[in-house]
C-alpha positions in Angstrom: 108.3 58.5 62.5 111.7 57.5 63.7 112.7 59.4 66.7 113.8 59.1 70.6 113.5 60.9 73.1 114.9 60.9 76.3 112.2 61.6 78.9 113.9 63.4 82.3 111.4 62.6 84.8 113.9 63.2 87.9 114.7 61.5 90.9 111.3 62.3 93.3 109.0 59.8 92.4 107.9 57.0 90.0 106.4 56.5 86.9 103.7 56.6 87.5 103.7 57.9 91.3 102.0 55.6 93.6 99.5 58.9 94.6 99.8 62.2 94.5 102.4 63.2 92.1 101.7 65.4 89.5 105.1 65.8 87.0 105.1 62.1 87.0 101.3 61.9 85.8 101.6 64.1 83.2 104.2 62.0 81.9 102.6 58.9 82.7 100.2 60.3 80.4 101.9 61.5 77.7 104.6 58.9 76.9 102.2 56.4 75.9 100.2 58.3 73.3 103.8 59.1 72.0 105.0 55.6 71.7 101.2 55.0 69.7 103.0 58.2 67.3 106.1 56.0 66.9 108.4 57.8 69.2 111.1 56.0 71.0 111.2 57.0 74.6 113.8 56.3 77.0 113.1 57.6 80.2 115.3 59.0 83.2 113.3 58.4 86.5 113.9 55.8 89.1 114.0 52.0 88.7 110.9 51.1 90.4 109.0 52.7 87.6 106.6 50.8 85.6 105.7 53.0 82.8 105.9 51.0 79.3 109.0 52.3 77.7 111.7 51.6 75.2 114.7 51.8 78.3 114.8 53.2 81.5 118.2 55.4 82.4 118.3 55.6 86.8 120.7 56.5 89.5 118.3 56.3 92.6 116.3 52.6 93.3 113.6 54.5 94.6 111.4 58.0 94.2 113.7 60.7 96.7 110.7 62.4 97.3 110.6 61.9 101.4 114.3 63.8 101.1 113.0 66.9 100.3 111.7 67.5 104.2 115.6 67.5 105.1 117.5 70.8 105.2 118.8 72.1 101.9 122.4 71.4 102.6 121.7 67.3 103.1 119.4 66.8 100.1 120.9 69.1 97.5 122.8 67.0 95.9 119.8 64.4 94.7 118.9 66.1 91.7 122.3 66.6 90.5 122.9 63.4 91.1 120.1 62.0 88.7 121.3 64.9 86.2 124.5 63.2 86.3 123.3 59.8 85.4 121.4 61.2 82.2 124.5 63.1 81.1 126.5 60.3 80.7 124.0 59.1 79.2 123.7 61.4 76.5 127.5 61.2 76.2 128.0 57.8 75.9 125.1 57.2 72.9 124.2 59.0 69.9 120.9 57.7 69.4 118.9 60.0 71.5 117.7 62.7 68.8 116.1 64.7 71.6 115.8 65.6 75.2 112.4 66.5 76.6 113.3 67.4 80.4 110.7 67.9 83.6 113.3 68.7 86.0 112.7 72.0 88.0 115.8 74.4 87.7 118.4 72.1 87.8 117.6 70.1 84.7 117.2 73.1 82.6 120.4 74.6 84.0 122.6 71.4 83.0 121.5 70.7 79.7 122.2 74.5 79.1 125.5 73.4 80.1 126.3 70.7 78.3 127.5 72.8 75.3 127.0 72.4 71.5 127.3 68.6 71.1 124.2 67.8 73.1 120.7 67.1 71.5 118.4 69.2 71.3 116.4 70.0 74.6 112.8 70.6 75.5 112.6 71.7 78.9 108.8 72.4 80.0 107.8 74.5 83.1 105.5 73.0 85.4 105.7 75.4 87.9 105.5 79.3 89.2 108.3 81.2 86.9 108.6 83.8 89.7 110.1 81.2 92.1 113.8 81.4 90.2 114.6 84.7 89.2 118.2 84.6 89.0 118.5 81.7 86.5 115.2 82.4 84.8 116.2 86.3 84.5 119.5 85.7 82.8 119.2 82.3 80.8 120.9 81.4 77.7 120.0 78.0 75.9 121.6 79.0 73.1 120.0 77.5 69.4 119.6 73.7 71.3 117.3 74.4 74.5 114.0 75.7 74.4 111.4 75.6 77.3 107.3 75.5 76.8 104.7 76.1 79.6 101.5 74.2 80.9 99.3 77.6 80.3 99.0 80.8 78.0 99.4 82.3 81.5 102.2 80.8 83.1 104.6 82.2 79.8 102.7 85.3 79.9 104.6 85.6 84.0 108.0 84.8 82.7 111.1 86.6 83.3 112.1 88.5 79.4 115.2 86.0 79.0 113.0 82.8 79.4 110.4 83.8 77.2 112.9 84.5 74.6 113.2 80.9 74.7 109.8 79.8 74.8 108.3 77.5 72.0 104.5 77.9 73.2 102.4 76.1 75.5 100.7 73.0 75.9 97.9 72.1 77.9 97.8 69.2 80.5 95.6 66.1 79.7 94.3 63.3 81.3 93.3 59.8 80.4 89.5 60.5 81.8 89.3 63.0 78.9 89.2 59.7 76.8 85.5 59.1 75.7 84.5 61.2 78.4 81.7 62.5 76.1 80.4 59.2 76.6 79.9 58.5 80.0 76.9 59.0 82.0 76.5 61.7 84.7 77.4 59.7 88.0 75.7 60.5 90.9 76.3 63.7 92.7 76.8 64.4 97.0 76.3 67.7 98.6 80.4 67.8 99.2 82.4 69.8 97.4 86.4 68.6 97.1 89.8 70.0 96.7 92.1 68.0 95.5 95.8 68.3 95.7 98.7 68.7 98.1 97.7 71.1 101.1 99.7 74.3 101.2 98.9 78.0 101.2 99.3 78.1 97.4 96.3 76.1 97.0 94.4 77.6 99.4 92.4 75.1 101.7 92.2 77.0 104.4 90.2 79.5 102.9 88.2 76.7 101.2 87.8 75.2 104.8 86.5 78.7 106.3 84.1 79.2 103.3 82.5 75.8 103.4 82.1 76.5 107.1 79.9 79.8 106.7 77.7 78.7 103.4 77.0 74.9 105.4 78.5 73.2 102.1 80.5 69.5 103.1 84.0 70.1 102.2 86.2 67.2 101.3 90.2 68.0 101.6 92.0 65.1 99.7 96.0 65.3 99.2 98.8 65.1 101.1 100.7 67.2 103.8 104.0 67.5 103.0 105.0 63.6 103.0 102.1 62.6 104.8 99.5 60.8 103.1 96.9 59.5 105.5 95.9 61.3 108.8 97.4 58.3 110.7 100.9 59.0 109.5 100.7 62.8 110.3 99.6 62.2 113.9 102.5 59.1 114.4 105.3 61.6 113.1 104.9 63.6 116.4 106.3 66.8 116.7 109.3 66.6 114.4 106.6 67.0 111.4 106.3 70.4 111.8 109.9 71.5 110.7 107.9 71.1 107.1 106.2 74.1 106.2 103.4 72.5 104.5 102.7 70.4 108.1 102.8 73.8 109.5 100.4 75.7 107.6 98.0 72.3 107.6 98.2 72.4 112.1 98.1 76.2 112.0 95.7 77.0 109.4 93.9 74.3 108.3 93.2 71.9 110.9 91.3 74.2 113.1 88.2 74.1 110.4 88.7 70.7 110.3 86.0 68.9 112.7 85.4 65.4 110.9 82.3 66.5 109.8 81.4 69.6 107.8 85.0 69.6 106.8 87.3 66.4 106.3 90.5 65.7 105.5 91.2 62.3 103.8 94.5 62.2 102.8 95.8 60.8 99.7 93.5 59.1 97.7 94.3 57.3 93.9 93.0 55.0 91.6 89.1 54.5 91.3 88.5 55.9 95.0 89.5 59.2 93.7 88.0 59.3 90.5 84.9 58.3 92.4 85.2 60.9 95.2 85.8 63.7 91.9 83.2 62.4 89.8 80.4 62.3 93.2 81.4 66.4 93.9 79.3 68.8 93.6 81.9 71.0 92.3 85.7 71.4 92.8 87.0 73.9 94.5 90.0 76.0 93.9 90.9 79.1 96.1 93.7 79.5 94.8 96.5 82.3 96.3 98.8 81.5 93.1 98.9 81.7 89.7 98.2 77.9 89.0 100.0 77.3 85.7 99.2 74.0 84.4 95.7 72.4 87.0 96.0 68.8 86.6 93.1 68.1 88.6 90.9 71.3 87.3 91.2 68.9 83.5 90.5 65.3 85.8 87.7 67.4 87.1 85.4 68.4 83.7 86.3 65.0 82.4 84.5 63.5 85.5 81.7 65.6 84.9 82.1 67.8 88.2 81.9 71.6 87.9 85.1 73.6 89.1 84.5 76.6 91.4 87.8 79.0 91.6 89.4 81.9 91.7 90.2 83.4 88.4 93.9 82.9 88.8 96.6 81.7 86.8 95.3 78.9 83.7 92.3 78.5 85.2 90.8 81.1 83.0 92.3 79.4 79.8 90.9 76.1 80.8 87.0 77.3 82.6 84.3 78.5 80.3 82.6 80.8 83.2 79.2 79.7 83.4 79.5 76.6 81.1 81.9 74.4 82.8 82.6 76.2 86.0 82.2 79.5 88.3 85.2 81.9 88.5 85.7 85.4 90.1 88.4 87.4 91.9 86.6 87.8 94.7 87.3 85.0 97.3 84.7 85.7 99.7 82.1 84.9 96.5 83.5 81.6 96.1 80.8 80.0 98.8 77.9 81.2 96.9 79.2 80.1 93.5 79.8 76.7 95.7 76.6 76.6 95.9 75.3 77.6 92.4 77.7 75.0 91.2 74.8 72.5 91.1 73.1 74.3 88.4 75.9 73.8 85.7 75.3 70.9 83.0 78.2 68.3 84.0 77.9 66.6 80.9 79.1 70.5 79.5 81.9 69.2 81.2 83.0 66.2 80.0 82.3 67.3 76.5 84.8 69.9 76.6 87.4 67.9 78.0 86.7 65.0 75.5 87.4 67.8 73.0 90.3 69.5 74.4 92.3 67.7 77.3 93.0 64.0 76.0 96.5 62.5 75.6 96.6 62.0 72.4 96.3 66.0 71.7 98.5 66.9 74.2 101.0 64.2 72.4 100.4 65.9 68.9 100.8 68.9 70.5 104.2 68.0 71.9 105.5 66.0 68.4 104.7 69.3 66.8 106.8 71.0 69.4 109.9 68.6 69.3 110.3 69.3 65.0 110.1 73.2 66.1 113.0 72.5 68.7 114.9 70.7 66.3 114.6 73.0 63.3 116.3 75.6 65.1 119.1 73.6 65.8 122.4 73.7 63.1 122.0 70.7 61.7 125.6 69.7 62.9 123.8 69.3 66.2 120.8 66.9 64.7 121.0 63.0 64.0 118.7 61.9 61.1 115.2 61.4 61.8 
């Protein structure tokens, strides 16, 4: 196969992030099985990433992520920014036979831009479609840019325009998937975990409250806001509370929190989380959104750990109820399918994700998705492949 891409990870973070970061994961996991297809990749993120590529395009030393606590009028200019720096890119080479972009809003909004000389442009969705109505509602990416989702779900939410535009889904993936099918059932606690950055979205406070009344441990790991260890939270004093995630974490969260039947952890990465996900009970999710891609809810069956959640968003597409996890509309039941989570077969588990959520599908998945982009385009707009 001869063909590059230019991967637009943005400004935020590296590749891959040094915790929590879940854009710069899925990358992290999908560029090399592409490179193992033959794909060139030249990726648009900051220059203190490491991921293996063919070049690395930045504007920004370092991830921009702690900028996004300041007010709107201070920080809006970092994305554009880094969108600026892979425009003139793309103007200045005509190697690049497609762009495959991660940027939320902005990136899809400026390659639109860039008019009918530009490559070909695969914009996916990572997050809730509902939060941009005004640009989702009206957009036009003429024959060159096409979006995909992370869920069935997700597209099924989008605004008429956008979905006129949509080339399909992909499911996320994780490296854990790899072989999973093969790894022996670790030992299991009595906790049950939710992993992910703590906002009202995701739902830990109601997790918190539920693991309070059913007497089931309850692990909290992922940042608040910037913070990624309890110690930093407490040091940034008052001023952290002008981020609403700090807020909802003092207000809502942090009462349920006593150190013992419920903890919070912070941040954890590397073999200290897969460790604390493969030694759950279950997973929680109790979920307030429409999740449209679940990193973690994929990490989770590959691990071998049972997922317990609201039937919300993906998580329906990605949970066989009963097989590989416990679902239900009904929040209040989530404690007592907590604790019929034990009875599910976590080797069910990482079978299905060995199956279904390893890189090199979602990889396929996406070289099948960047000849459907390009096949649309006049060939006037295409170098030779």
């Amino acid at each position: 196969m001869s063909l590059t891409v230019l991967m637009n990870a943005g400004p935020w973070l590296s590749v891959p992030p040094p915790g929590y970061g879940g854009i710069e994961n899925v990358i992290a996991t999908l560029v090399p099985e592409l490179r193992r297809l033959g794909v060139r990749v030249v990726l648009a993120s900051v220059q203190t990433s490491t991921l293996p590529v063919d070049e690395l395009v930045s504007v920004f030393p370092d991830g921009q992520f702690p900028q996004l606590q300041r007010p709107y009028n201070q920080v809006c200019g970092v994305a554009q920014a880094h969108l600026g720096g892979v425009v003139r890119a793309l103007r200045s080479r005509d190697d690049i036979d497609l762009v495959h972009d991660h940027v939320e809003a902005v990136g899809l909004a400026t390659l639109a831009a860039m008019g009918p000389d530009a490559p070909p442009a695969l914009h996916t969705l990572h997050w809730d479609l509902a939060k941009h109505p005004a640009l989702y509602g009206t957009f036009d990416g003429g024959d060159r840019v096409r979006v995909n989702g992370v869920s069935a779900a997700q597209l099924a939410r989008a605004p008429e325009a956008l979905r006129a535009h949509s080339v399909g889904h992909v499911h996320l993936a994780t490296p854990l998937a790899v072989g999973a099918d093969r790894r022996p059932t670790a030992g299991k606690g009595d906790y049950a975990l939710i992993l992910g950055r703590i906002n009202p979205g995701k739902g830990q406070d109601l997790g918190a409250r539920l693991a309070q009344r059913v007497g089931v441990p309850l692990v909290l790991a992922g940042p608040v806001g910037p913070y990624h260890r309890p110690a930093d939270l407490a040091a940034a004093g008052d001023e952290a509370r002008q981020n609403p995630d700090v807020r909802f974490f003092l207000d809502e969260v942090a009462p349920h929190v006593d150190g013992d039947l419920v903890r919070w952890v912070g941040t954890v990465a590397g073999q200290e989380r897969d460790d604390l996900l493969a030694g759950a009970r279950a997973t929680l999710f109790p979920l307030r959104w429409e999740e449209p891609g679940g990193t973690a809810v994929v990490e989770s069956l590959a691990l071998g750990t049972p997922v317990v959640a609201t039937a919300r968003g993906c998580l329906p597409e990605l949970i066989e109820h009963g097989r590989t996890g416990l679902l239900t509309k009904d929040e209040e039941e989530l404690g007592e399918l907590l604790l019929a989570a034990s009875l599910l077969d976590p080797g069910e588990c990482r079978r299905e994700a060995a199956v279904r959520f390893t890189p090199a599908v979602m990889a396929r998945e996406y070289v099948r998705l960047y000849d459907q982009v390009r096949r649309r385009v006049p060939a006037r707009h295409l170098q030779p492949a």
